[in-house]
C-alpha positions as CSV (number, residue, x, y, z in Angstrom):
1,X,74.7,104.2,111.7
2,X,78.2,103.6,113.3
3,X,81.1,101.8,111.5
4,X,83.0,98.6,112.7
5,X,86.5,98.0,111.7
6,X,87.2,94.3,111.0
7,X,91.2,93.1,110.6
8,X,93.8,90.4,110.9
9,X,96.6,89.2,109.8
10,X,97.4,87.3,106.5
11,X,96.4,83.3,107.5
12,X,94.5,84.2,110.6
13,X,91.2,83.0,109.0
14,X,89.7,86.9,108.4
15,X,88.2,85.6,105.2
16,X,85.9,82.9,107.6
17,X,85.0,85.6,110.1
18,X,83.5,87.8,107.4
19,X,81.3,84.8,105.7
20,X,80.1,83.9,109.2
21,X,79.3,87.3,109.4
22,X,77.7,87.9,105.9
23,X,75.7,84.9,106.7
24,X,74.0,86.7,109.9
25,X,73.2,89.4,107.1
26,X,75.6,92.4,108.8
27,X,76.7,94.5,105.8
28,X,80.2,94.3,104.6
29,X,82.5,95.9,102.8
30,X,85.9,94.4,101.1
31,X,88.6,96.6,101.1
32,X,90.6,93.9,99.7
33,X,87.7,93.1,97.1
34,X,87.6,97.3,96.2
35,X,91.2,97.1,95.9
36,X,91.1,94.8,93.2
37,X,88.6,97.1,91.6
38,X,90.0,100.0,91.6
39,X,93.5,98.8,90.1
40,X,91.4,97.5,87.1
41,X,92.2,99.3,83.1
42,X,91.8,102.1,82.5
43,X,91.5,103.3,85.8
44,X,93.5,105.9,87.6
45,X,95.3,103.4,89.8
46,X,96.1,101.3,87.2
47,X,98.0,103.9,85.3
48,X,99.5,105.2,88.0
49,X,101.0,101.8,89.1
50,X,101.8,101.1,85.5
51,X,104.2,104.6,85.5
52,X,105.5,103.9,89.1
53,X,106.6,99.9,88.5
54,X,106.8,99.9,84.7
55,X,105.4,97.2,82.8
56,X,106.6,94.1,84.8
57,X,104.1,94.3,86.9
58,X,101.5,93.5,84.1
59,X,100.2,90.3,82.6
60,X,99.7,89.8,79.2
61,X,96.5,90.7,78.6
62,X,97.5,94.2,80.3
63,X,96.0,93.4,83.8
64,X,97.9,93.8,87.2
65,X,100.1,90.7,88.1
66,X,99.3,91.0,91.6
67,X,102.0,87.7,92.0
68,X,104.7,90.3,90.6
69,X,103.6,93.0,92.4
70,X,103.6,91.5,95.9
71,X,107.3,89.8,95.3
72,X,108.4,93.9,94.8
73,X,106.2,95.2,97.6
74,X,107.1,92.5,100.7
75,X,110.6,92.8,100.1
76,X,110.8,96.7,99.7
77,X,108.6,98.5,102.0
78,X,109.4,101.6,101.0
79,X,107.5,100.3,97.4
80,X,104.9,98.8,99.7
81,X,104.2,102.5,100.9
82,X,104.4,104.2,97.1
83,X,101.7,101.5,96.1
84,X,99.2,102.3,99.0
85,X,99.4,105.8,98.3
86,X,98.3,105.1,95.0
87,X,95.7,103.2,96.1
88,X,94.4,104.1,99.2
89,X,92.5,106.7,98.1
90,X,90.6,105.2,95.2
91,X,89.7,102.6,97.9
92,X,88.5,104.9,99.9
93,X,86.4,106.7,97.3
94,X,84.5,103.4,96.7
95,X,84.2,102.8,100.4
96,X,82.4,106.0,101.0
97,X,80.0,105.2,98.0
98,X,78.7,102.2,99.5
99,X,79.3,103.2,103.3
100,X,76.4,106.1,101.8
101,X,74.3,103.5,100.3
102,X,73.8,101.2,103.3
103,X,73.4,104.5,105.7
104,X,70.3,105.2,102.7
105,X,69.3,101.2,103.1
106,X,68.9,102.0,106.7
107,X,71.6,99.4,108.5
108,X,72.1,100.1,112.0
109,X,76.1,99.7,111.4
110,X,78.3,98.6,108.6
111,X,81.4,96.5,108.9
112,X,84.8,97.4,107.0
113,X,86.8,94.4,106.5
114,X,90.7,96.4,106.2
115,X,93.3,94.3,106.3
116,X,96.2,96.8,107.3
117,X,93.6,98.8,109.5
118,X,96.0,98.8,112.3
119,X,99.0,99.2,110.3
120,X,97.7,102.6,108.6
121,X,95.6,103.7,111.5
122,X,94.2,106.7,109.9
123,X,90.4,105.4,109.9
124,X,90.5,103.5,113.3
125,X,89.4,106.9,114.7
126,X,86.2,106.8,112.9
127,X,85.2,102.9,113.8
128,X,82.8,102.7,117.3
129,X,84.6,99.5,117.2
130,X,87.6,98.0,115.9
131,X,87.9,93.4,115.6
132,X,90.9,91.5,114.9
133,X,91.1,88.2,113.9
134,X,93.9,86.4,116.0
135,X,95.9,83.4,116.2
136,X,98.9,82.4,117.3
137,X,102.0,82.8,115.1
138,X,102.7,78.9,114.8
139,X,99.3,78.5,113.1
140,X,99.6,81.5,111.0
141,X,102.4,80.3,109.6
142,X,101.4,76.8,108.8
143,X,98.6,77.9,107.7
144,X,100.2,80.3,105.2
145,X,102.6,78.3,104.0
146,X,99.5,75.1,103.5
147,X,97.2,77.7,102.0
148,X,100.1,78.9,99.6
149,X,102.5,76.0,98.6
150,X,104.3,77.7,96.3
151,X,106.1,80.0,99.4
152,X,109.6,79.1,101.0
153,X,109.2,79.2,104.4
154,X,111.7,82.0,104.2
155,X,109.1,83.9,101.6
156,X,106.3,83.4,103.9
157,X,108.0,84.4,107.3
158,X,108.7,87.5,105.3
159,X,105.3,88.0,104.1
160,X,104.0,88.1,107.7
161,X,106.9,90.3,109.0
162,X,105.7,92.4,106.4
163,X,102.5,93.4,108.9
164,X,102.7,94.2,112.3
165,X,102.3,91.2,114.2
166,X,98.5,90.2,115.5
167,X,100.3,89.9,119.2
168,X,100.7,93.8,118.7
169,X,97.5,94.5,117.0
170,X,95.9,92.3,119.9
171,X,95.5,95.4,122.4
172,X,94.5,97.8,119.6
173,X,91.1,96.6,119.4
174,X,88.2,96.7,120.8
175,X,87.0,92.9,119.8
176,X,89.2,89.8,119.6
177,X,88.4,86.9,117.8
178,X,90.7,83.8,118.6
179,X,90.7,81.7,115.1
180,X,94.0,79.6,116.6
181,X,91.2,76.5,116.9
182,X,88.5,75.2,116.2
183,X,85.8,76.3,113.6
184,X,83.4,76.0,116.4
185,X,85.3,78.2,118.4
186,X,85.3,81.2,116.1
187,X,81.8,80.2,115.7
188,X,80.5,80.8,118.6
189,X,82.3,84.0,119.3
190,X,81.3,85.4,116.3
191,X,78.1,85.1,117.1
192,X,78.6,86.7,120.5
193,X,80.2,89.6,118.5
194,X,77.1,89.8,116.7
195,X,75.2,89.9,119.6
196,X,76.8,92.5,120.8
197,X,76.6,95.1,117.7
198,X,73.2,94.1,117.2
199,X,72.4,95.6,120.7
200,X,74.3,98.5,120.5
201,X,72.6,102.0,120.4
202,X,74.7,103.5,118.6
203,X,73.4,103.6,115.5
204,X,70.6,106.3,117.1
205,X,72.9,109.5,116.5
206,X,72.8,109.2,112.9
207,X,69.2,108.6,112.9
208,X,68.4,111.5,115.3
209,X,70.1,113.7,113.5
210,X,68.8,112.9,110.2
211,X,65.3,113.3,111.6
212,X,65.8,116.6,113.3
213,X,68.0,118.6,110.5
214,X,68.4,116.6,107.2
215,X,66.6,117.3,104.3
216,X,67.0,114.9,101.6
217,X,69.5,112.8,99.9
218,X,71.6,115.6,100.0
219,X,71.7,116.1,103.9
220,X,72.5,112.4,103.9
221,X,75.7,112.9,102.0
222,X,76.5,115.5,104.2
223,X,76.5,114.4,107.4
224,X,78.5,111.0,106.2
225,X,81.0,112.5,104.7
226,X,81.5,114.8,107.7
227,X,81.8,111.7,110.2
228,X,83.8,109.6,107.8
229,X,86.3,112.1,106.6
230,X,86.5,115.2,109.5
């Protein structure tokens, strides 16, 4: 099984991407979904963000204010980098867990949908390939500022600077999907995409090795958490 990193920016139309996707039946993950998981009370995330930002980050039923939070975190990035400390590797944790449990479902590859995977860059190494969802930074920006009403234009310019811009993330990967038109558009290269990782061979080392010299559910564990984590 080999692992393909999905990204994009915020507005760039990820979240269609990975529906066109789950609708061709690939397997993925939400590190965005996980996020909001592991963040949950009592968890340890949740108390750790709780002692790091104090309680004005909560609602009042005790939850995260996620709202609250991302006003502190876009406008001070050195909070921005406390919080994904805190979180990262919860997420992470989970993402293994299932990342294990497809590899056992027997998937050819799994798809991570990260959406600072270029930012961070500590798990591009273990993708066989790496997407980003593009478009240009007009339509991000209208789009960002339609899909969220409540944003000053101000508020949502810095909410984008906030991420390194998909113009730099462009030659990072090793897949581009252009989401700056039509739905058709993405469509039909999304489909290529698929195509493309459906064809792929890759997925043959895992097997072969699992075949030759792993025992057991064990062995399994093993050799994932070797290629995911060495």
């Amino acid at each position: 099984m080999f692992l393909v990193g999905l990204s994009g920016g915020i507005a760039s139309g990820k979240s269609t991407v990975v529906a066109l996707l789950r609708d061709l039946g690939c397997a993925v993950i939400d590190a965005d979904l996980i996020a909001r998981e592991v963040v949950q009370p009592p968890l340890k995330a949740y108390q750790e963000i709780v002692r790091s930002f104090g309680t004005r980050v909560l609602l009042e039923n005790g939850e995260i204010d996620r709202e609250a939070l991302g006003n502190i975190i876009f406008s001070q990035p050195e909070k921005r980098l406390l919080l994904n400390s805190i979180t990262h590797p919860e997420i992470q944790k989970v993402m293994l867990k299932q990342i294990l449990k497809y590899f056992v479902l027997g998937y050819r590859y799994v798809i991570l949908d990260i959406p600072l995977l270029f930012e961070t860059n500590r798990l591009t190494k273990f993708m066989k390939y790496t997407v980003l969802v593009y478009c240009d930074p007009k339509t991000q920006l209208s789009r960002l500022m339609r899909r969220d009403q409540g944003l000053s234009l101000a508020q949502a310019q810095a909410r984008i600077s906030s991420q390194l811009p998909l113009d730099q993330k462009r030659p990072l990967a090793t897949h581009v999907i252009d989401n700056s038109g039509a739905w058709e558009s993405t469509h039909q290269q999304v489909l290529s995409l698929h195509s493309h990782l459906e064809d792929s061979l890759h997925f043959l080392w895992a097997r072969l090795a699992v075949g030759g010299a792993v025992a057991g559910l064990g062995g399994l564990v093993t050799l994932l958490l070797w290629r995911f984590i060495s």
